[in-house]
PANUNU-291816 format. One record per residue: residue in one letter; x, y, z of N, C-alpha, C in turn. Coordinates in steps of 0.2 Angstrom, whole numbers, padded with zeros to 4 digits, always signed. Layout:
// residues N
AXYZXYZXYZ
...
***
This chain:
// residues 226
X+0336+0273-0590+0332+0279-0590+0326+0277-0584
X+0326+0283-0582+0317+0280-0575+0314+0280-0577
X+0308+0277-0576+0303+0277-0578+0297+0280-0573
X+0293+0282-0577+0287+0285-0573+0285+0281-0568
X+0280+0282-0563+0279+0277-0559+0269+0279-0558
X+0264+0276-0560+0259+0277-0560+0256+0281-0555
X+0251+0286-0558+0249+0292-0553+0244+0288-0550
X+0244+0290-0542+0239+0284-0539+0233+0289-0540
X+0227+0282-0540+0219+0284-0542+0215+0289-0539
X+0212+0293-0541+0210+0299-0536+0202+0298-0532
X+0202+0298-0527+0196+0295-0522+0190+0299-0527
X+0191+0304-0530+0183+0307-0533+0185+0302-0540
X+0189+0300-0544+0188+0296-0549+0184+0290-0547
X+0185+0288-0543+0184+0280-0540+0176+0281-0539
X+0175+0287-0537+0167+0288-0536+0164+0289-0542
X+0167+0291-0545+0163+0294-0555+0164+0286-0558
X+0170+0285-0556+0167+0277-0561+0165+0271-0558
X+0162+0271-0550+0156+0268-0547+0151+0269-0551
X+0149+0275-0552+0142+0276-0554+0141+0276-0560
X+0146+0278-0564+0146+0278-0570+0148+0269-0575
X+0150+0265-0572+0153+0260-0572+0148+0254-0569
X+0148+0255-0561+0143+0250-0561+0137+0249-0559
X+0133+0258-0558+0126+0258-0561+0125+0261-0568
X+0129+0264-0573+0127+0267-0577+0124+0273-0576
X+0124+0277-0572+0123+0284-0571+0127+0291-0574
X+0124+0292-0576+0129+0301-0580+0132+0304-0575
X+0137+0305-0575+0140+0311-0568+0143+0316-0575
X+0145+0322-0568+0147+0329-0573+0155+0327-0571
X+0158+0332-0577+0165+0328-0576+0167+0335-0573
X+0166+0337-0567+0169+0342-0563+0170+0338-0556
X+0172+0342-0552+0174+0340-0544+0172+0347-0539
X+0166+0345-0535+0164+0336-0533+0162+0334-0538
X+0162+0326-0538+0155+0325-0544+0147+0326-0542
X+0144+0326-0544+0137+0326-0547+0135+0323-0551
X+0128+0321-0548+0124+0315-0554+0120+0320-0558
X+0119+0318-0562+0114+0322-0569+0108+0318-0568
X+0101+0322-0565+0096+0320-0565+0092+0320-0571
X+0086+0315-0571+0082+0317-0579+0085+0314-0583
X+0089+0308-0582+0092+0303-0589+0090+0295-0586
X+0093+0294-0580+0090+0286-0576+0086+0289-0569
X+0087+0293-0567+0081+0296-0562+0080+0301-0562
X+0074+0304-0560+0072+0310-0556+0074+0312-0549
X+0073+0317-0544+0072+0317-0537+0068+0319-0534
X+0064+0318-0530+0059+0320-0525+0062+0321-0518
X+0062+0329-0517+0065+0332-0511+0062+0334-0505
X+0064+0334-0497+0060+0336-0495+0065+0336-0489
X+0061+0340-0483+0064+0340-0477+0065+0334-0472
X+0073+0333-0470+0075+0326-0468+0067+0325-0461
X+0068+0329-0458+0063+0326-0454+0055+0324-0457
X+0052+0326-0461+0047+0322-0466+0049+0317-0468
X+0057+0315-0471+0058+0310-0475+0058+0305-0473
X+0060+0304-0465+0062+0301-0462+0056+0299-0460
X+0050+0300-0459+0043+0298-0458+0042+0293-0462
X+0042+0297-0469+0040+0293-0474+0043+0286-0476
X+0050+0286-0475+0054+0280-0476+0050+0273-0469
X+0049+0277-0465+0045+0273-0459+0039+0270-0462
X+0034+0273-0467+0028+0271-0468+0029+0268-0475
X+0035+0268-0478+0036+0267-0485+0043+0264-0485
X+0045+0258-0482+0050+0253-0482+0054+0252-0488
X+0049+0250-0496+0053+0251-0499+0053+0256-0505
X+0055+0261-0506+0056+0266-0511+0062+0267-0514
X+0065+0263-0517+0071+0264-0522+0075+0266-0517
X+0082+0268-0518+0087+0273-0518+0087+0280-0515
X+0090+0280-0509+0086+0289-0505+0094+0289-0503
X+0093+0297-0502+0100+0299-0501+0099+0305-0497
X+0102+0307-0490+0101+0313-0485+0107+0319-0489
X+0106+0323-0490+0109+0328-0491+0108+0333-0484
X+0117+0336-0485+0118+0341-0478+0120+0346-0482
X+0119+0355-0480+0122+0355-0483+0128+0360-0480
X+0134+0360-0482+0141+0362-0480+0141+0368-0473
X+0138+0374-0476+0139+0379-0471+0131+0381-0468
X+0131+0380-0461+0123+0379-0460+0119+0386-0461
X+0115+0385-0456+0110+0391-0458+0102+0390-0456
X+0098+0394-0455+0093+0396-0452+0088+0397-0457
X+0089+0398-0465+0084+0397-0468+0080+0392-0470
X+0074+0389-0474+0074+0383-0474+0078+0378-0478
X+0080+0382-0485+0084+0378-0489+0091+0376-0484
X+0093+0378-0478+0099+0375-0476+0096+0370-0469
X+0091+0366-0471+0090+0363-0468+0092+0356-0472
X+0092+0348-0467+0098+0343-0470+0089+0339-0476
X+0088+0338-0479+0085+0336-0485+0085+0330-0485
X+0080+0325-0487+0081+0318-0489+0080+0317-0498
X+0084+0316-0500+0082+0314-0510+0080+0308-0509
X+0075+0308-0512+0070+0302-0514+0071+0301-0523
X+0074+0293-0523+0074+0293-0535+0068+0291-0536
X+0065+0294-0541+0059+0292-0544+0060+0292-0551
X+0057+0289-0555+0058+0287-0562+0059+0294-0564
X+0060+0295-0570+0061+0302-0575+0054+0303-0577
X+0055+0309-0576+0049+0310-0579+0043+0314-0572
X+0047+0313-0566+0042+0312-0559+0043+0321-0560
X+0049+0321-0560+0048+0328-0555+0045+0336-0561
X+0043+0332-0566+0039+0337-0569+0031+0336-0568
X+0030+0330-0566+0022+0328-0564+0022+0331-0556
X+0028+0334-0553+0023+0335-0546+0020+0341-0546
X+0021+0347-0549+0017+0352-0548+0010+0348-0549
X+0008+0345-0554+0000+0344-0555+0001+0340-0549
X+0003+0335-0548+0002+0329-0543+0000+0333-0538
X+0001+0338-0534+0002+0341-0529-0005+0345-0530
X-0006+0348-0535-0013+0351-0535-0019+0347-0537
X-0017+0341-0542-0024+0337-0539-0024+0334-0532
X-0020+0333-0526-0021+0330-0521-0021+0335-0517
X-0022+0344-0519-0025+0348-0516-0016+0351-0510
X-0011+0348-0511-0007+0349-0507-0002+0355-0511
X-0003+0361-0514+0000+0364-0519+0005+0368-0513
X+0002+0370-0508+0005+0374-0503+0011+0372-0502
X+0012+0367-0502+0017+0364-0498+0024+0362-0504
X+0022+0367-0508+0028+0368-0514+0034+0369-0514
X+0034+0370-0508+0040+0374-0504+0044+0369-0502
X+0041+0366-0497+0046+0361-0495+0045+0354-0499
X+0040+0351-0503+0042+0346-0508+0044+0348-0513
X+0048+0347-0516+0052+0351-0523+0056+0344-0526
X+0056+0345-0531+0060+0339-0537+0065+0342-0541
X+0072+0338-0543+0074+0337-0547+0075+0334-0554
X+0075+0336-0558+0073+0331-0565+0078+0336-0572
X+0076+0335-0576+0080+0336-0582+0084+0343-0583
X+0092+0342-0583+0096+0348-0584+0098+0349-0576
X+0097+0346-0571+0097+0348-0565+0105+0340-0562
X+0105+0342-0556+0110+0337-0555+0110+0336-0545
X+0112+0331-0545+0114+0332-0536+0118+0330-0534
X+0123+0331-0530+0129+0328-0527+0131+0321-0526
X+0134+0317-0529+0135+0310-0529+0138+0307-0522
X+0134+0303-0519+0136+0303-0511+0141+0297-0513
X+0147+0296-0507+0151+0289-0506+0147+0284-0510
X+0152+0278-0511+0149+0273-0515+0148+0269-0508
X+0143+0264-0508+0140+0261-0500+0148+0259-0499
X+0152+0254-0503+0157+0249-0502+0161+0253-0498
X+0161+0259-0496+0167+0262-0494+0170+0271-0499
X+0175+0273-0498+0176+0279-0502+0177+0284-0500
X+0178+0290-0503+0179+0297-0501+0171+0298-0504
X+0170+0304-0498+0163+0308-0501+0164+0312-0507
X+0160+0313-0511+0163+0317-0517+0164+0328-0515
X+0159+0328-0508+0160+0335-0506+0169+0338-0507
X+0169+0345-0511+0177+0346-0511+0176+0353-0509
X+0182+0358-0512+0183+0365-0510+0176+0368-0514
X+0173+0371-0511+0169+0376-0516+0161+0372-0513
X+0162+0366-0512+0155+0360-0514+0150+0364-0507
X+0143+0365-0509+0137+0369-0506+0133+0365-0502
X+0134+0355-0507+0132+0352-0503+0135+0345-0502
X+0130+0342-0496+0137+0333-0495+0132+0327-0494
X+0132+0325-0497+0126+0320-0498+0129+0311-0495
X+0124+0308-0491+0126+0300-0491+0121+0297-0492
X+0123+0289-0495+0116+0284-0494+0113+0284-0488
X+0106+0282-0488+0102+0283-0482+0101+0273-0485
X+0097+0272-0492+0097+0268-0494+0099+0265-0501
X+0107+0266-0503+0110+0265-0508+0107+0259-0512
X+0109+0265-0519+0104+0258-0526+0112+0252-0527
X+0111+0246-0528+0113+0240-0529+0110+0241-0538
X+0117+0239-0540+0119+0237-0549+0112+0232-0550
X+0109+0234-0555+0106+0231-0557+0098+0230-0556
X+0098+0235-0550+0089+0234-0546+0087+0242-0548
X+0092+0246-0548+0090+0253-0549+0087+0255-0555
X+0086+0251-0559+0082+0252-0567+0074+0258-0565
X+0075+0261-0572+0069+0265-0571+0063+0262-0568
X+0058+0257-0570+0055+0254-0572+0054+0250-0564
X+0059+0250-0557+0059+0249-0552+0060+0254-0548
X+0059+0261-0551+0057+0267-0543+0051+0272-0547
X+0049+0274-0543+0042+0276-0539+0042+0280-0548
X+0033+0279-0550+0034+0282-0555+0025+0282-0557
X+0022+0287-0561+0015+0284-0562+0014+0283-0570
X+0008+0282-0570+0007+0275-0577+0004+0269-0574
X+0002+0265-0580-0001+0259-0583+0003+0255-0576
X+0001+0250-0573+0003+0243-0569+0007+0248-0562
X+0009+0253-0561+0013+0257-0556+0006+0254-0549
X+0013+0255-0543+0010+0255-0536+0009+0249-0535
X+0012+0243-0539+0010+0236-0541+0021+0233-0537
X+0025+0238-0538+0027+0236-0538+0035+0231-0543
X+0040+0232-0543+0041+0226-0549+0048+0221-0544
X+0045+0218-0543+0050+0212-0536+0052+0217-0530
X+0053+0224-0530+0056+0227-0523+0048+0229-0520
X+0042+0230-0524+0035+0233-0521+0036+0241-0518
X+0041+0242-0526+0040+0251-0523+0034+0255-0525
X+0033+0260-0520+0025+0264-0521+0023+0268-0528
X+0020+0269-0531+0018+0273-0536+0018+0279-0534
X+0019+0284-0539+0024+0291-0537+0017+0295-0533
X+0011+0295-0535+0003+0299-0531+0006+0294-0525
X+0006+0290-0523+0007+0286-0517+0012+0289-0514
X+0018+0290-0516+0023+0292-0511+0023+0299-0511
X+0021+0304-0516+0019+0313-0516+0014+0314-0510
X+0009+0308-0511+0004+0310-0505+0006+0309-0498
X+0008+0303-0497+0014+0302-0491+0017+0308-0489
X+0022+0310-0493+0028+0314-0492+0023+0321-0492
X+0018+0325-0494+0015+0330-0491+0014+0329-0484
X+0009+0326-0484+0008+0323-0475+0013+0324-0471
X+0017+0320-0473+0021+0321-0468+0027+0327-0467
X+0026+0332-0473+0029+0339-0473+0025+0344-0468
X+0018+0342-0470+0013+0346-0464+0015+0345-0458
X+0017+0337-0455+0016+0336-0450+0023+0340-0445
X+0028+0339-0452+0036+0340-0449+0035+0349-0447
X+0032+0353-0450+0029+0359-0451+0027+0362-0443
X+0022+0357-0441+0016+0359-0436+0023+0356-0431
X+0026+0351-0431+0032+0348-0425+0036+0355-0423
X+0038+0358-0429+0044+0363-0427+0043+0369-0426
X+0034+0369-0427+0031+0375-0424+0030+0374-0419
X+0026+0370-0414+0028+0368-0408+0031+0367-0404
X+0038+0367-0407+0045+0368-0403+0049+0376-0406
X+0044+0378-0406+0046+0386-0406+0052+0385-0410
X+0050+0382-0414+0056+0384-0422+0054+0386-0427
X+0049+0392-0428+0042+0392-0432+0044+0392-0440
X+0040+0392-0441+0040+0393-0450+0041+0398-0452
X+0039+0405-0448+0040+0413-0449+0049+0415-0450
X+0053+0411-0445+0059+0414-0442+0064+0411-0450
X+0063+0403-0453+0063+0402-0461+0062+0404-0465
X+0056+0409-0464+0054+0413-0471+0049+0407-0475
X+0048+0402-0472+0043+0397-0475+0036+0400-0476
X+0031+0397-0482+0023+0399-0484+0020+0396-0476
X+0013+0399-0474+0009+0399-0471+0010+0391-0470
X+0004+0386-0465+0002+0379-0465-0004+0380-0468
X-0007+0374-0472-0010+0375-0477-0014+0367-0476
X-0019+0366-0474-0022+0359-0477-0025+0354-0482
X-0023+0349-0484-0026+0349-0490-0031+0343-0490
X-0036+0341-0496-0041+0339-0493-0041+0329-0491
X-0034+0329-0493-0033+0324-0488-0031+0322-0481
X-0028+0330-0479-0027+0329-0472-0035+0330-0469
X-0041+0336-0471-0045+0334-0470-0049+0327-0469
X-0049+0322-0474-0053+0320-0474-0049+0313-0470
X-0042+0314-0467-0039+0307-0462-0040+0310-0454
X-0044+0319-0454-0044+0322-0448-0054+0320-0447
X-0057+0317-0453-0063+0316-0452-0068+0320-0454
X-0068+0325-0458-0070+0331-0462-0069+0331-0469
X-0074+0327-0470-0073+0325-0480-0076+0333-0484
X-0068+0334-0488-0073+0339-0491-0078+0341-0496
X-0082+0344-0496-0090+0346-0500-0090+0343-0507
X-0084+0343-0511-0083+0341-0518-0082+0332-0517
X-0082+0330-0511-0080+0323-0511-0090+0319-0505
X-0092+0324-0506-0098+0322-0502-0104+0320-0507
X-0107+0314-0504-0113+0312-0511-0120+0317-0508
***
């Protein structure tokens, strides 16, 4: 009698039990895969060219991942995105974070993911198929992929008691890297409007300042004056 002969492993399995295997990470059992945010991280999102600043002024930040997405476009949202992991819990603190540091405008293009939500599972660093497939919106790779064991909540960006301290990698506390990551959305903003790629032609909100780009342009504002 023949015998069956073992159905060979499928490139999207090998990626689901990467992350579910050797980080512990929930993925959704459909294809592509997708991580489920709001269980071992949150995301903090924003436009690759900001993010790419940030990552310059902020060395180490957890786990970032560049997201592309499949079919281009000239809106803002079909611009390529950098995801930044931040502890659980972040991406429901940005709205406030964003309006005590005065930066609410800029809603638009810093935006988070957090509980109920999910994101595209990029290749595992070691090698792999992307998880992008038929139908997939977006395609995501490591920028700076998490390593088993380092990616615990309690080692990316988050605020609270002892945070911005660091724990062996010296990642920022999450007001540290929201404030960052505004600035540098303003900045990326005021770049592509003078490269005549405006804001208006995206459909993006006005440019907007807030009282910290103020007060790094040397105009401390009236509520911060003795």
């Amino acid at each position: 009698m023949a015998r069956a002969l073992p159905r060979p492993r499928s490139p999207l399995s090998t990626v689901r039990r990467w992350y579910e295997d050797e980080l512990g990470w929930p993925t959704t059992g459909t294809e592509p895969v997708e991580l489920l945010t709001g269980l071992r991280f949150d995301v903090l999102e924003m436009p690759a060219d900001a993010g790419r600043a940030v990552l310059r002024r902020m060395p180490r930040t957890g786990p970032v991942a560049l997201l592309r997405p499949v079919r281009g476009g000239k809106r803002a949202e079909d611009r390529p995105k950098l995801l930044l992991l931040i502890a659980p819990g972040g991406a429901e603190e940005l709205p406030e974070i964003l309006e005590w540091l005065e930066w609410g405008a800029l809603a638009a293009d810093l935006t988070a993911r957090g509980a109920g939500e999910r994101m595209p599972a990029p290749a595992p660093p070691s090698g792999g198929t992307a998880s992008g497939g038929c139908g997939a919106r977006e395609a995501a790779g490591w920028v700076r992929p998490p390593r088993p064991g380092y990616e615990a909540e309690n080692r990316l960006p988050s605020t609270g008691f002892g945070t911005g301290i660091g724990d062996g990698g010296g990642a920022p506390d999450l007001v540290r890297l929201v404030s960052a990551a505004a600035t540098e959305c303003l900045r990326a903003r005021l770049v592509r409007a003078r490269n005549r790629q405006s804001d208006r032609a995206y459909g993006d909100q006005p440019l907007a300042f807030s009282n910290a780009s103020r007060m790094s342009a040397g105009t401390r504002p009236r509520s911060f004056t003795l």
